[in-house]
C-alpha positions in Angstrom: 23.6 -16.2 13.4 23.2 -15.9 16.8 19.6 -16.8 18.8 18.8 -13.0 19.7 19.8 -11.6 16.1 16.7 -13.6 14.0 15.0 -11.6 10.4 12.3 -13.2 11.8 10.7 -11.2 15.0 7.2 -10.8 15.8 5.8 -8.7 18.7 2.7 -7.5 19.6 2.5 -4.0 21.7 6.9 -4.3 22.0 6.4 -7.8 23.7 6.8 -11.0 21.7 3.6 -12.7 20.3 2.1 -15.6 21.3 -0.1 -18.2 19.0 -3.3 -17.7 21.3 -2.8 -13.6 20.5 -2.2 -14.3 16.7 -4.5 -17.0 16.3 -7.7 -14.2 15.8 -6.0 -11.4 13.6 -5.2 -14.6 11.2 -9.0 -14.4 10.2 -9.3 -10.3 10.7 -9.0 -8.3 8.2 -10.0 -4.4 9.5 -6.3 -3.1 10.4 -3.8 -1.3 8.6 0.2 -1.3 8.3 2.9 0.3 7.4 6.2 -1.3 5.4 9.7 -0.3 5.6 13.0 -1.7 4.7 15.7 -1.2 7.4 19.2 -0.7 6.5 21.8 -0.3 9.1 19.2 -0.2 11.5 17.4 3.1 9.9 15.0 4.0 7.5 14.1 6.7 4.8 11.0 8.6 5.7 10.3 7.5 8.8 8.3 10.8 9.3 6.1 9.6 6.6 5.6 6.1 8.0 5.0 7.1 11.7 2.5 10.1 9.5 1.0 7.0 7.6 0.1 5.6 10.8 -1.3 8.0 12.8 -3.8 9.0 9.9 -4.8 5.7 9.3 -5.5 4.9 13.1 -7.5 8.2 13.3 -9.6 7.4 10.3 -10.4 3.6 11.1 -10.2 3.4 14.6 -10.6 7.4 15.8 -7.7 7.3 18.2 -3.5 6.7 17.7 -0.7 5.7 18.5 1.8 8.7 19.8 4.9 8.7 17.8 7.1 7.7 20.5 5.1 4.7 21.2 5.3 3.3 17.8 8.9 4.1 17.5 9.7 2.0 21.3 8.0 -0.6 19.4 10.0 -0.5 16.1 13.1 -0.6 18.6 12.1 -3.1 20.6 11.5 -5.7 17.2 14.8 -4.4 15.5 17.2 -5.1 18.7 16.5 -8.7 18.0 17.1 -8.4 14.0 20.0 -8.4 11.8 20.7 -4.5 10.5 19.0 -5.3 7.1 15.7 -6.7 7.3 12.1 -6.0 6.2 10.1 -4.4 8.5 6.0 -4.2 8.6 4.0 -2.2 11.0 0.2 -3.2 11.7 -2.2 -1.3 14.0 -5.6 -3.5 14.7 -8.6 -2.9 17.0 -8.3 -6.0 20.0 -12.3 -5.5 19.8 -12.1 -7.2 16.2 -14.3 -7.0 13.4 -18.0 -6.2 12.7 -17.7 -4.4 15.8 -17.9 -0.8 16.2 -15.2 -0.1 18.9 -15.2 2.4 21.2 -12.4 4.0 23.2 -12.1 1.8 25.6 -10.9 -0.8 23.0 -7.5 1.0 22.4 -5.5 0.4 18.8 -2.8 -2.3 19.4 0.5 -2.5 17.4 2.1 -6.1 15.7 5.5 -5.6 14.4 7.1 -8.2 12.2 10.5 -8.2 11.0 11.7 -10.7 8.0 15.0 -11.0 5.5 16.0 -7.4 3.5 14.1 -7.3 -0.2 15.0 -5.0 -3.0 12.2 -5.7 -5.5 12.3 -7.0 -8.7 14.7 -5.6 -11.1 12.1 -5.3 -14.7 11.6 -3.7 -17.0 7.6 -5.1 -15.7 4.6 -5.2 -18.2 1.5 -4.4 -16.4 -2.0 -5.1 -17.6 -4.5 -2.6 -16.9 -7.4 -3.0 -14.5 -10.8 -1.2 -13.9 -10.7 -1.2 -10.1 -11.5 1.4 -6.9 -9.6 0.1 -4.0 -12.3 1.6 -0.7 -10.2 4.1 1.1 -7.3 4.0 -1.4 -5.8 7.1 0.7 -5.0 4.1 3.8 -3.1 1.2 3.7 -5.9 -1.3 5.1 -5.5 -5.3 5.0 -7.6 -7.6 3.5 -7.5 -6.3 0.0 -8.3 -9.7 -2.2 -8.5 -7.8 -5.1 -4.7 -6.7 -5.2 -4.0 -10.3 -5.8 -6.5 -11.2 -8.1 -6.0 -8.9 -10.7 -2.0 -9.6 -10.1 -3.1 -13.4 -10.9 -5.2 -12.1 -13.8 -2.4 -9.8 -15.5 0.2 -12.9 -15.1 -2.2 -15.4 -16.9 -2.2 -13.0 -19.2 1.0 -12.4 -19.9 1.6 -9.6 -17.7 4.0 -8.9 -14.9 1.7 -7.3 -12.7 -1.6 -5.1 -12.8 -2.6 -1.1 -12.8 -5.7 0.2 -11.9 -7.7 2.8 -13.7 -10.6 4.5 -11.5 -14.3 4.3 -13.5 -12.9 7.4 -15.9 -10.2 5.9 -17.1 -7.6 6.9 -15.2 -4.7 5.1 -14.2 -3.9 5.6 -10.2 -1.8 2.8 -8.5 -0.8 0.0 -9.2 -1.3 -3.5 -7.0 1.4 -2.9 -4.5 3.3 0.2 -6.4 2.9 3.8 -7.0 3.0 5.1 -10.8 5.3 7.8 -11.9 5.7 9.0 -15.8 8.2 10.6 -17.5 7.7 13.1 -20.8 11.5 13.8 -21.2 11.7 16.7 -19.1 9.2 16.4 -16.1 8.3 13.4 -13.2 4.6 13.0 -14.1 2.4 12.1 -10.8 -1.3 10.5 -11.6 -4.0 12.6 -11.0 -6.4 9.9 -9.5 -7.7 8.9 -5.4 -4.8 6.4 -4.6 -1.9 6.0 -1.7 0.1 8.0 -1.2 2.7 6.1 -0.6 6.2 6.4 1.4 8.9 6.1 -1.0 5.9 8.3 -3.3 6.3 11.5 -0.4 10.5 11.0 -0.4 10.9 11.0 -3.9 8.0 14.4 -4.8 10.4 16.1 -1.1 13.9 15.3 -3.1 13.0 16.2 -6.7 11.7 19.3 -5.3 15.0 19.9 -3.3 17.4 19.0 -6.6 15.3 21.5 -8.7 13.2 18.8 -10.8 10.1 19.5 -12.4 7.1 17.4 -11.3 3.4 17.8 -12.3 0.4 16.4 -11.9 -1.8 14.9 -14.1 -4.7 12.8 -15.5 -2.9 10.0 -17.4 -4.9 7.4 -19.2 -4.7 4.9 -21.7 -4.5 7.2 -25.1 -1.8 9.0 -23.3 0.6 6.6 -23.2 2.2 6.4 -26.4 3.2 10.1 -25.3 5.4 8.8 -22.4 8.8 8.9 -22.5 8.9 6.6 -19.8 7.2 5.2 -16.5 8.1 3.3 -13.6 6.7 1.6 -10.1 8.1 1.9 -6.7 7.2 0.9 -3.1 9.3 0.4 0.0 11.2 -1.7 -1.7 12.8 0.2 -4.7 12.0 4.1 -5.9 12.3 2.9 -9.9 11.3 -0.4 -11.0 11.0 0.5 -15.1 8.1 -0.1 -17.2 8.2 -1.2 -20.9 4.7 -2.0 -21.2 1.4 -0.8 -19.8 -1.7 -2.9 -21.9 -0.3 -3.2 -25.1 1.3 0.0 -25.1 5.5 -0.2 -25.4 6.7 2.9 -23.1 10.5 3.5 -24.0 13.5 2.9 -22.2 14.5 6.2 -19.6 17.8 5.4 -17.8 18.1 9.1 -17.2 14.6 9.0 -15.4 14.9 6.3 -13.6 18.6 7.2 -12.3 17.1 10.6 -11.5 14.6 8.8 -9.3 17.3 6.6 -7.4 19.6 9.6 -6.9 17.1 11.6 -5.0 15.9 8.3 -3.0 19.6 7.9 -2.1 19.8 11.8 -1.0 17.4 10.9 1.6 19.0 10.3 5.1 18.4 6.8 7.1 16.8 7.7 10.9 16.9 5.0 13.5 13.5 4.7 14.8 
């Protein structure tokens, strides 16, 4: 590999990051990002990432980036990266934390590139968690409870954790979005969660191939109804799910292929 084409890029407002700039937002924690996986130098939904990220600036710091900005800056990281890599977008106030910033302190942009990642493959057993991340509709940093109850649900037993909101709900899962499956229709929680990414390509594409989706409260006495369920983030549309608690959900290869097929029908757009 040559010394311009590295997975590994970080830059800070399109320019490469120093230590002294890096050195503060490694003990910050009010910012919020954006992650993508890059193939062949484009990515699916980059409407909904560059939507992600304007909302989330808007609502944290009360100002944005424009859409062209962020996407110079996307270039600017992936000229220096291999066509395949990992790709995370995080917009921070320069005036810190425990601060309230004004205008003057303007959003500023780190974009870090790192090696291609596909997810795990499952089928995953996730243990089921009473928790309410704050602003679940933005993707903030700083979230020690996504980890803790992913340690929790591995001592366990577990592959990973789901949350349920204080009535029993389920609504997201520690890095993943939940979709269910009752034979005939994609089943979408009815709970406050993100909305994430590979979430708003797969409801746009179903919709497009004529699926049936709904939306709905799901909790814990309605999953021996299921007829499947699976997790997905930037890295994969379908990861399946054989167990949620102690609950076996069934095998659905027809679901989870449905779910690929219209990630797959989305088109790749260089930023």
């Amino acid at each position: 590999m040559s010394a311009a084409i590295h997975p590994y890029i970080t830059q800070r407002n399109a320019q490469p990051a120093t230590a002294e700039e890096l050195a503060p937002l490694a003990f910050a924690g009010y910012a919020h990002f954006t992650a993508m996986q890059v193939r062949g130098g484009g990515v699916r939904g980059l409407d909904l990432h560059l939507e992600r990220l304007r909302s989330a600036s808007q609502r944290l710091f009360g100002q944005s980036h424009a859409d062209e900005e962020i996407r110079a800056a996307l270039r600017a990281a992936l000229a220096q990266a291999p066509a395949d890599v990992s790709l995370l977008a995080t917009v921070y106030s320069p005036a810190g934390e425990f601060t309230v910033a004004g205008p003057e302190h303007r959003p500023e942009l780190l974009v870090r590139t790192a090696p291609p990642s596909d997810g795990p493959q499952g089928a995953l057993s996730l243990a089921i968690a009473g928790h309410e991340r704050v602003l679940p509709e933005v993707k903030h940093v700083g979230e020690i409870a996504k980890t803790w109850y992913l340690r929790e649900a591995v001592a366990a037993g577990h592959d990973d954790a789901v949350f349920a909101d204080h009535r029993g709900r389920l609504s997201e899962g520690t890095i993943w979005n939940l979709a269910f499956w009752d034979g005939e229709t994609v089943i979408w929680p009815k709970a406050r969660m993100l909305g994430g990414t590979t979430m708003g390509i797969l409801r746009r594409q179903l919709e497009k191939l004529g699926v049936r989706q709904a939306v709905r409260c799901i909790d814990r006495q309605d999953l021996p109804r299921l007829a499947g369920a699976v997790v997905m983030n930037s890295w994969t549309p379908a990861v399946p799910v054989h167990r949620i608690d102690s609950v076996d959900i069934p095998p659905a290869p027809v679901f989870v292929e449905l779910l690929r097929r219209a990630f797959e029908a989305e088109p790749r757009v260089k930023p």
